[in-house]
N, C-alpha and C positions, 0 to 999 in steps of 0.2 A: 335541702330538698326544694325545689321547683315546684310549687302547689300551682292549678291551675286557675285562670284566669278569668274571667267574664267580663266581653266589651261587646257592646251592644247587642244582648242576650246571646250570642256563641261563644262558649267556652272553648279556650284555647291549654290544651293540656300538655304540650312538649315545651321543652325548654327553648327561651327564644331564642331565634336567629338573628346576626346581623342586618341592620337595615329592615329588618320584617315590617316596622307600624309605617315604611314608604307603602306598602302593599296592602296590610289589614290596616288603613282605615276604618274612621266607625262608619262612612259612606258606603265604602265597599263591604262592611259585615253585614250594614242593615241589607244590600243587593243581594248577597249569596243566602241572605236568612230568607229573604221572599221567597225566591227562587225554592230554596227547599220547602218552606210550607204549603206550597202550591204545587208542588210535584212527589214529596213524599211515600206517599199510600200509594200512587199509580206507579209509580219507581218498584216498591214494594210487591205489588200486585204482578204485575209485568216479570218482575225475577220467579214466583213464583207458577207463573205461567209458561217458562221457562223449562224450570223441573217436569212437569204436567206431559209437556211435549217431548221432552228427552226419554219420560215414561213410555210413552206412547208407541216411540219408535224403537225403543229397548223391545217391546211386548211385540214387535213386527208390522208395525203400522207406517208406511213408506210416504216419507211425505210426495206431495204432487201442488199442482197449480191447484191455489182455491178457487172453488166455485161461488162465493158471495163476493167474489171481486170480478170476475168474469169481465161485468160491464166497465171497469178503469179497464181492464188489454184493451177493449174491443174497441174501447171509443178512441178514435183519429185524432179527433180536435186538438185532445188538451197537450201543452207545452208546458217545460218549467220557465223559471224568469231567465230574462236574456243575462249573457254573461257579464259579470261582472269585474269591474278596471283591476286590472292585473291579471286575469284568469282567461285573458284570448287563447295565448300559448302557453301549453304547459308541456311541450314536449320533452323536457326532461324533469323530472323532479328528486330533487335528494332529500334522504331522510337522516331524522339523529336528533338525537337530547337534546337540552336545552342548556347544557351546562357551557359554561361561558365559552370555554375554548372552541367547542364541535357548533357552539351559536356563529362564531368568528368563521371558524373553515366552512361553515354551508353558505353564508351571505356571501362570503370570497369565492366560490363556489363553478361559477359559471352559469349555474342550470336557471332555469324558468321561475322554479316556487322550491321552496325550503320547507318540507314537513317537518314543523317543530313538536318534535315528539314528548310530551309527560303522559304517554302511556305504555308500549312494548319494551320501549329502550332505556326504560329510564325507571329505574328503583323510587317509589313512593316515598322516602324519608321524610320527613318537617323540611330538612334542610334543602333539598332536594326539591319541592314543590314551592319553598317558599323564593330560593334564591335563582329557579327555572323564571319565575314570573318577575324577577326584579332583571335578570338577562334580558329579558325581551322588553322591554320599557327602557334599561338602556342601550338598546340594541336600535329600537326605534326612535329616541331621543341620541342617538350619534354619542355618545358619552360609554361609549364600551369597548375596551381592551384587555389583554391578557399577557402576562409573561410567565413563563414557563420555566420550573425552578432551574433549568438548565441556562437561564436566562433570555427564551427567544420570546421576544416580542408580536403578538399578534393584534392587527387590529384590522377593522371592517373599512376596506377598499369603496371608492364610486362616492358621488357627491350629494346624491339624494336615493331617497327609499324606492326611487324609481328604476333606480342603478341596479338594483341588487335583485335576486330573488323573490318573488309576490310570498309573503308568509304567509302558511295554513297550519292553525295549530290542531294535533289532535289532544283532547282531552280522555280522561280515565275513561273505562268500559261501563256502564250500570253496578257491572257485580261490584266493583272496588269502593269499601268506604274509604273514607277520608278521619281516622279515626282520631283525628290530636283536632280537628272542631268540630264541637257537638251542640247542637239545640235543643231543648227540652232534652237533652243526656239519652240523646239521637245523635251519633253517627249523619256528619253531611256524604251524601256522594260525591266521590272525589270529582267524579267527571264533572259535577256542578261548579267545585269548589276551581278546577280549572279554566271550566268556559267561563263562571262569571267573573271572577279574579282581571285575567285576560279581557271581557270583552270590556268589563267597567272603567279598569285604568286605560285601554287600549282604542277602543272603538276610533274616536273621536280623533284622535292620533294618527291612526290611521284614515281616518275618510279625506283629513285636512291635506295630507300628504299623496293624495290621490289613490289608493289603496284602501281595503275595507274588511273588516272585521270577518274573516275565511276560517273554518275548520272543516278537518276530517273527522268522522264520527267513528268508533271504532264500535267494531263486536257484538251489531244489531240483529236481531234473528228474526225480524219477521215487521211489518210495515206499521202496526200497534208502538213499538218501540221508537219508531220513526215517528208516526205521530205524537209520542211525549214531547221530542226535539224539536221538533217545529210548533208546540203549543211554547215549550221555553223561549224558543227565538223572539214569540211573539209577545210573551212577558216582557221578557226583557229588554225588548224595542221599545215597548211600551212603558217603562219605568222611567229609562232615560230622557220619553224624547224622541227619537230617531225612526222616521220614516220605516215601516213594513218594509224587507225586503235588504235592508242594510245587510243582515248577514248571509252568509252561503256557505254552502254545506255539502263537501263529498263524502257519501257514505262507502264507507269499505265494505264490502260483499267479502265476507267471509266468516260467513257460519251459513253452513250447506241448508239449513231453514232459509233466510233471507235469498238464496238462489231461486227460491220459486215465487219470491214475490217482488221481485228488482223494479219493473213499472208500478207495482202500488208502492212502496218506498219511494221512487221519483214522484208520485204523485202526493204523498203525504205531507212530503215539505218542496212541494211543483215552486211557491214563492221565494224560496230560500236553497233549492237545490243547483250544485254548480255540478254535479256529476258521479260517477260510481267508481270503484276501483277494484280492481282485481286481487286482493288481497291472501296470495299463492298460500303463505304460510301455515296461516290461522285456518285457512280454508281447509287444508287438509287437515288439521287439526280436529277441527269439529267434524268432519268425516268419521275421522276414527274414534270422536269419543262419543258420538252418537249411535255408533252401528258397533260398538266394540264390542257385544256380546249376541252377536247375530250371523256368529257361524263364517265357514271361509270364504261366503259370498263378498266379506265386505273386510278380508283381509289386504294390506296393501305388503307389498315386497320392502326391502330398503328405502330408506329414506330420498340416497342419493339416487334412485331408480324411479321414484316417483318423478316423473319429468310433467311439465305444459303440455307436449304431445300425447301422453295418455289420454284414451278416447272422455274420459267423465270430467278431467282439464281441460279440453277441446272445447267442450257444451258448454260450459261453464262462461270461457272467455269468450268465445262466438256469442252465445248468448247477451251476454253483459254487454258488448259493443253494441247488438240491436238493439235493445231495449233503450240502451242510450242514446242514441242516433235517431233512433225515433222518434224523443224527446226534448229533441235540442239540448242533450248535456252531454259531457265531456266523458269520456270511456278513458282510464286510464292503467296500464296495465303495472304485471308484478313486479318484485324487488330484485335486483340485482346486487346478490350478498357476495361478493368476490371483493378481498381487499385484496391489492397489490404487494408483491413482495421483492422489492428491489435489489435482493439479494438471487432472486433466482429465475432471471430473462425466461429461462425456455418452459416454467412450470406458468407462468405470466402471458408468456403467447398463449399457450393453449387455453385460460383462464378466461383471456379477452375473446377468443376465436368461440368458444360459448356464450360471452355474454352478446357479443354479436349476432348469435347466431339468433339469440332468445328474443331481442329486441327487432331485428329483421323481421321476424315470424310474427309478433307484435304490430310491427307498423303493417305489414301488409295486410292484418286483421281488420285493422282500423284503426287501432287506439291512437288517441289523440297525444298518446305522452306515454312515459313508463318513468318507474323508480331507480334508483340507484342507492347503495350506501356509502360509496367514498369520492370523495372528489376527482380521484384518476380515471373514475369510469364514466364521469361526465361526460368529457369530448368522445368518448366510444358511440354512446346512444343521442347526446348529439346528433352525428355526420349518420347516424340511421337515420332517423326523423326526417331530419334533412333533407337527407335524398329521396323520399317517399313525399315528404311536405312542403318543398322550398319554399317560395315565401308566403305561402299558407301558414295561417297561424294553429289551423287544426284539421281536420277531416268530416265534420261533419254530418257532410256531403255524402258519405259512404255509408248508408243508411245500413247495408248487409240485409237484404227483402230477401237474401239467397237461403239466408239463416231460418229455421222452422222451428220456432219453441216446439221443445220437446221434455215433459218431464221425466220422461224414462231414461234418457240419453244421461242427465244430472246422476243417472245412480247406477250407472254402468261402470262399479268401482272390479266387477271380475276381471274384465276386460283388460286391466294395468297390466302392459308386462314386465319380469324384472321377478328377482326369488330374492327370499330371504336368507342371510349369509352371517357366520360368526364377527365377520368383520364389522357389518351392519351392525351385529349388536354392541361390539364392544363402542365401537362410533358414537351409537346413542349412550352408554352408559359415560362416555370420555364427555360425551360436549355436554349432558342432560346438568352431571358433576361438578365441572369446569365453569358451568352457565353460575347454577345456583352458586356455588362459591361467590360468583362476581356480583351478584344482584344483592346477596348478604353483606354484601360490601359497601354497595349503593352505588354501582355500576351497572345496569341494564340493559348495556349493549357491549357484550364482549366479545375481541377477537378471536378467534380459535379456528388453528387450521387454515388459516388465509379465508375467512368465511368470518361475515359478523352474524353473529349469531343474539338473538332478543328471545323475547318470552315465546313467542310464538315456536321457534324451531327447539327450543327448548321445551316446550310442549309437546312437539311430534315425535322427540327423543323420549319420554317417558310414557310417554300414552302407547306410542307403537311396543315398548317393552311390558306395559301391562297386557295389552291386549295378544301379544303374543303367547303371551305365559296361560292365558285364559282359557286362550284357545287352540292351546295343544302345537300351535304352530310348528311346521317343520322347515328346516335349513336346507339349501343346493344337497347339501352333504348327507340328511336323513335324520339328523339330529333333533330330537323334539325338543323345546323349547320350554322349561319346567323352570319351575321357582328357582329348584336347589342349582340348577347349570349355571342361568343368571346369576345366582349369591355367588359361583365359585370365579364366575368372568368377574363381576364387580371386584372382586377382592382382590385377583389380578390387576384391574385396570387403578383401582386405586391404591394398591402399591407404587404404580407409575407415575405414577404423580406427582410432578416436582412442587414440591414444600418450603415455604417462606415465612419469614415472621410476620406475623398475623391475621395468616390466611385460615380461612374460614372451611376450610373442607372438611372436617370432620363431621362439623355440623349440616353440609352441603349434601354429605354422604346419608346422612341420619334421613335428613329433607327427601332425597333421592329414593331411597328405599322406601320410604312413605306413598311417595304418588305416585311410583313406577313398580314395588313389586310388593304392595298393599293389595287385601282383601276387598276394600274398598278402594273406589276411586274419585281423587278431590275434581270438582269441576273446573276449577283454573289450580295451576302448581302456586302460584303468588297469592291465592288466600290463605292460605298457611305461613309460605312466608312470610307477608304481609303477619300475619298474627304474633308471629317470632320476631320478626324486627321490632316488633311495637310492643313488643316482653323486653327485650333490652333498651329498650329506649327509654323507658318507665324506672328497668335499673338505673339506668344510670343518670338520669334524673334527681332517684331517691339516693345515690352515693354523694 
């Protein structure tokens, strides 16, 4: 048995991984330990305020633009910090784990910045968190390669860090603990346990090298949550040493609360902010787990029907580019989840001929940059950018003064069009399955379908299957949409399911019917799992 550990008052309680004490230093425990005792209770407070608001708006209370911030819209003047080295052009950016190989194909990549993800796409394990932050140190330190038990050899292309993609790491959400290191036999937040990890062994690394210590913040609801981040930046600037301002910070706009407060969020961390993001996913996500028992005003149709052109999509990303342009910060828009399949030309034209089409619509908004998830779709959004930005490194210039905040426009979710269909459901119950199986695994970004799919679209697969069932939903066909119909699709759909040694669906299934056709509904699918992973991890520790 693995009994747990204490080095410089955080106890460490999984079994160790290789190379881990290059990363947990007593330096870097005593940094993540500050860090938590100085943010703790307001981390705490803030989740709880959370719930409060999700109450709120369950009971029919429609969020809107606050009126005690009034004066940040109003007032002209204030700007965030000017951009900083690496973060001119971000016209394309790719995203993906951190796990060594997907570290390799993004720096090889082509694009602008590399979002090195340990949060959507990427399974929480010990092993996982500990060997994502030993990737990125020797990813920065030129000492990282990979061969592939097939035997191919991978390693990072270009002679300096300059070469490569600007990294922006996003770290865990608030909700997520970090439950294998505990302080006072507290749970650290994982997102801490990411950004300080990263910024302590990193910072320095990076500024030397011309580059600077960048994250994306994920799954912030409102500009309070924003100001924790930027009181942290300021801690931890200040611990090491290193001038105010060193770090910068795109927040992801996506939870339909933080939609109405995008300038006070720019303004919150105005020192440290490099921009916002359009964050399609999660965004409709929190739509429908906010509004999911508030009647067919705030039903959506199919998944794949929910497009960017829907009018409450529209506002949303109009929006976000004003706000940012306003600001002097970067507008960056959604993901382009389309992996290529070299097996089938004509399913692949039409695949690019959309993501084209998405990214065109995009540039002509403004945005200064969009996402992508695999390296083939680089050059596609590229030659977009391109041809809208030539040797422009962004658009800033495109203020959109055309654009008219509008809170009501944000929640014009009737308006979607597009119906709900059998196939639709069996889709979410096929990927919601497929997903969880893979994150059980400690994969968090799985293929499926020619589409990578992360927690987020896996969220909109079982949220949309609760809230249908909720609310009586009906199909193109006339078909209501009941518990017992669902239980008899699922059992269909997971007969279909091709079966391997030591695949995890059974239990993926158990997981599934829990967040998707439960009487209650969990607030993220990955707190639960998150709790099961770290039930067997404990086994098999004690084995």
């Amino acid at each position: 048995m693995n009994d747990p550990i204490t080095l410089n008052g955080i106890s460490l309680t999984a079994p160790a991984v290789r190379r881990q004490e290059e990363i947990l230093t007593p330096q870097a425990l005593d940094f993540v330990k500050a860090l938590h005792r100085a943010t703790a209770s307001r981390r705490q407070e803030l989740l709880q305020q959370r719930q409060a608001r999700r109450q709120q708006i369950s009971n029919g209370a429609d969020p809107a633009f606050l009126a005690e911030t009034r004066s940040i819209r109003e007032d002209d003047s204030w700007r965030v910090a000017p951009t900083a080295p690496g973060l001119e052009d971000r016209r394309v950016e790719i995203t993906g784990p951190v796990d060594r190989k997907m570290t390799i194909n993004a720096l090889n990549s082509g694009a602008k910045v590399w979002l090195a993800d340990m949060e959507d796409s990427s399974t929480p394990s010990w092993s996982n968190v500990v060997n994502g932050q030993l990737n990125l140190r020797d990813a920065l330190d030129r000492r990282i390669d990979f061969t592939s038990p097939e035997g191919k050899e991978y390693r990072v292309r270009g002679t300096s860090l300059t070469d490569l993609p600007t990294i922006v790491v996003r770290p865990r959400g608030w909700h997520l603990p970090e439950k294998h290191m505990l302080v006072d036999n507290t749970p650290i937040a994982g997102g801490l346990v990411d950004f300080g990890l990263y910024f302590f062994h990193n910072a320095q690394r990076l500024i030397s090298q011309g580059r600077g210590p960048y994250f994306y913040l994920p799954k912030i609801e409102n500009h309070l949550e924003a100001r924790l981040w930027n009181d942290i930046f300021v801690l931890a600037q200040d611990l090491l040493g290193m001038p105010q301002g060193t770090i910068r910070a795109t927040v992801l706009i996506e939870t339909i609360t933080a939609a109405f407060e995008m300038e006070e969020i720019l303004y919150e961390l105005r020192d440290h902010a490099a921009g916002l993001n359009a964050g399609r996913w999660d965004y409709i996500f929190s739509v429908i787990k906010n509004f999911r028992t508030r009647g067919p005003r705030f039903v959506l149709p199919d998944r794949n029907m929910v497009t960017m052109t829907a009018p409450f999509m529209r506002s949303y990303t109009e929006q976000l580019v004003r706000a940012c342009h306003r600001r002097g910060a970067h507008a960056i828009g959604g993901m382009a989840a389309f992996i290529p399949n070299r097996k089938d030309a004509a399913a692949n034209d039409v695949a690019m001929e959309k993501v084209r089409a998405d990214k065109t619509r995009e540039a002509g908004d403004g945005f200064d940059g969009s996402w992508v998830a695999h390296p083939d779709l680089v050059p596609v959004a590229m030659e977009v950018f391109d041809g809208v930005l030539g040797d422009r490194p962004n658009q800033l210039e495109k203020t959109r003064e055309d654009v008219v905040p509008n809170d009501k426009a944000l929640l014009n979710i009737a308006a979607t069009p597009g119906v709900i269909t059998e196939a639709g459901i069996r889709s979410n119950i096929e990927v919601g399955i497929r997903y969880i199986e893979s994150w059980l695994r400690g994969n968090g970004a799985a293929a499926i379908n020619n589409l990578m799919e992360d927690a987020a679209t896996a969220e909109i697969s079982r949220s949309q299957i609760w809230q249908w069932i909720h609310c009586s939903a009906v199909t193109d066909e006339g078909e209501i949409v009941t518990h017992q119909w669902v239980q008899e699709l699922l059992d269909e759909e997971f007969t279909n399911l091709q079966r391997f040694d030591g695949d995890r669906f059974d239990d993926a299934r158990e997981l599934f019917e829990e967040v998707a056709c439960g009487e209650h509904f969990p607030t993220f699918l990955t707190v639960p799992a998150y709790a099961r992973f770290l039930h067997e991890s404990q086994e098999l520790a004690a084995a």
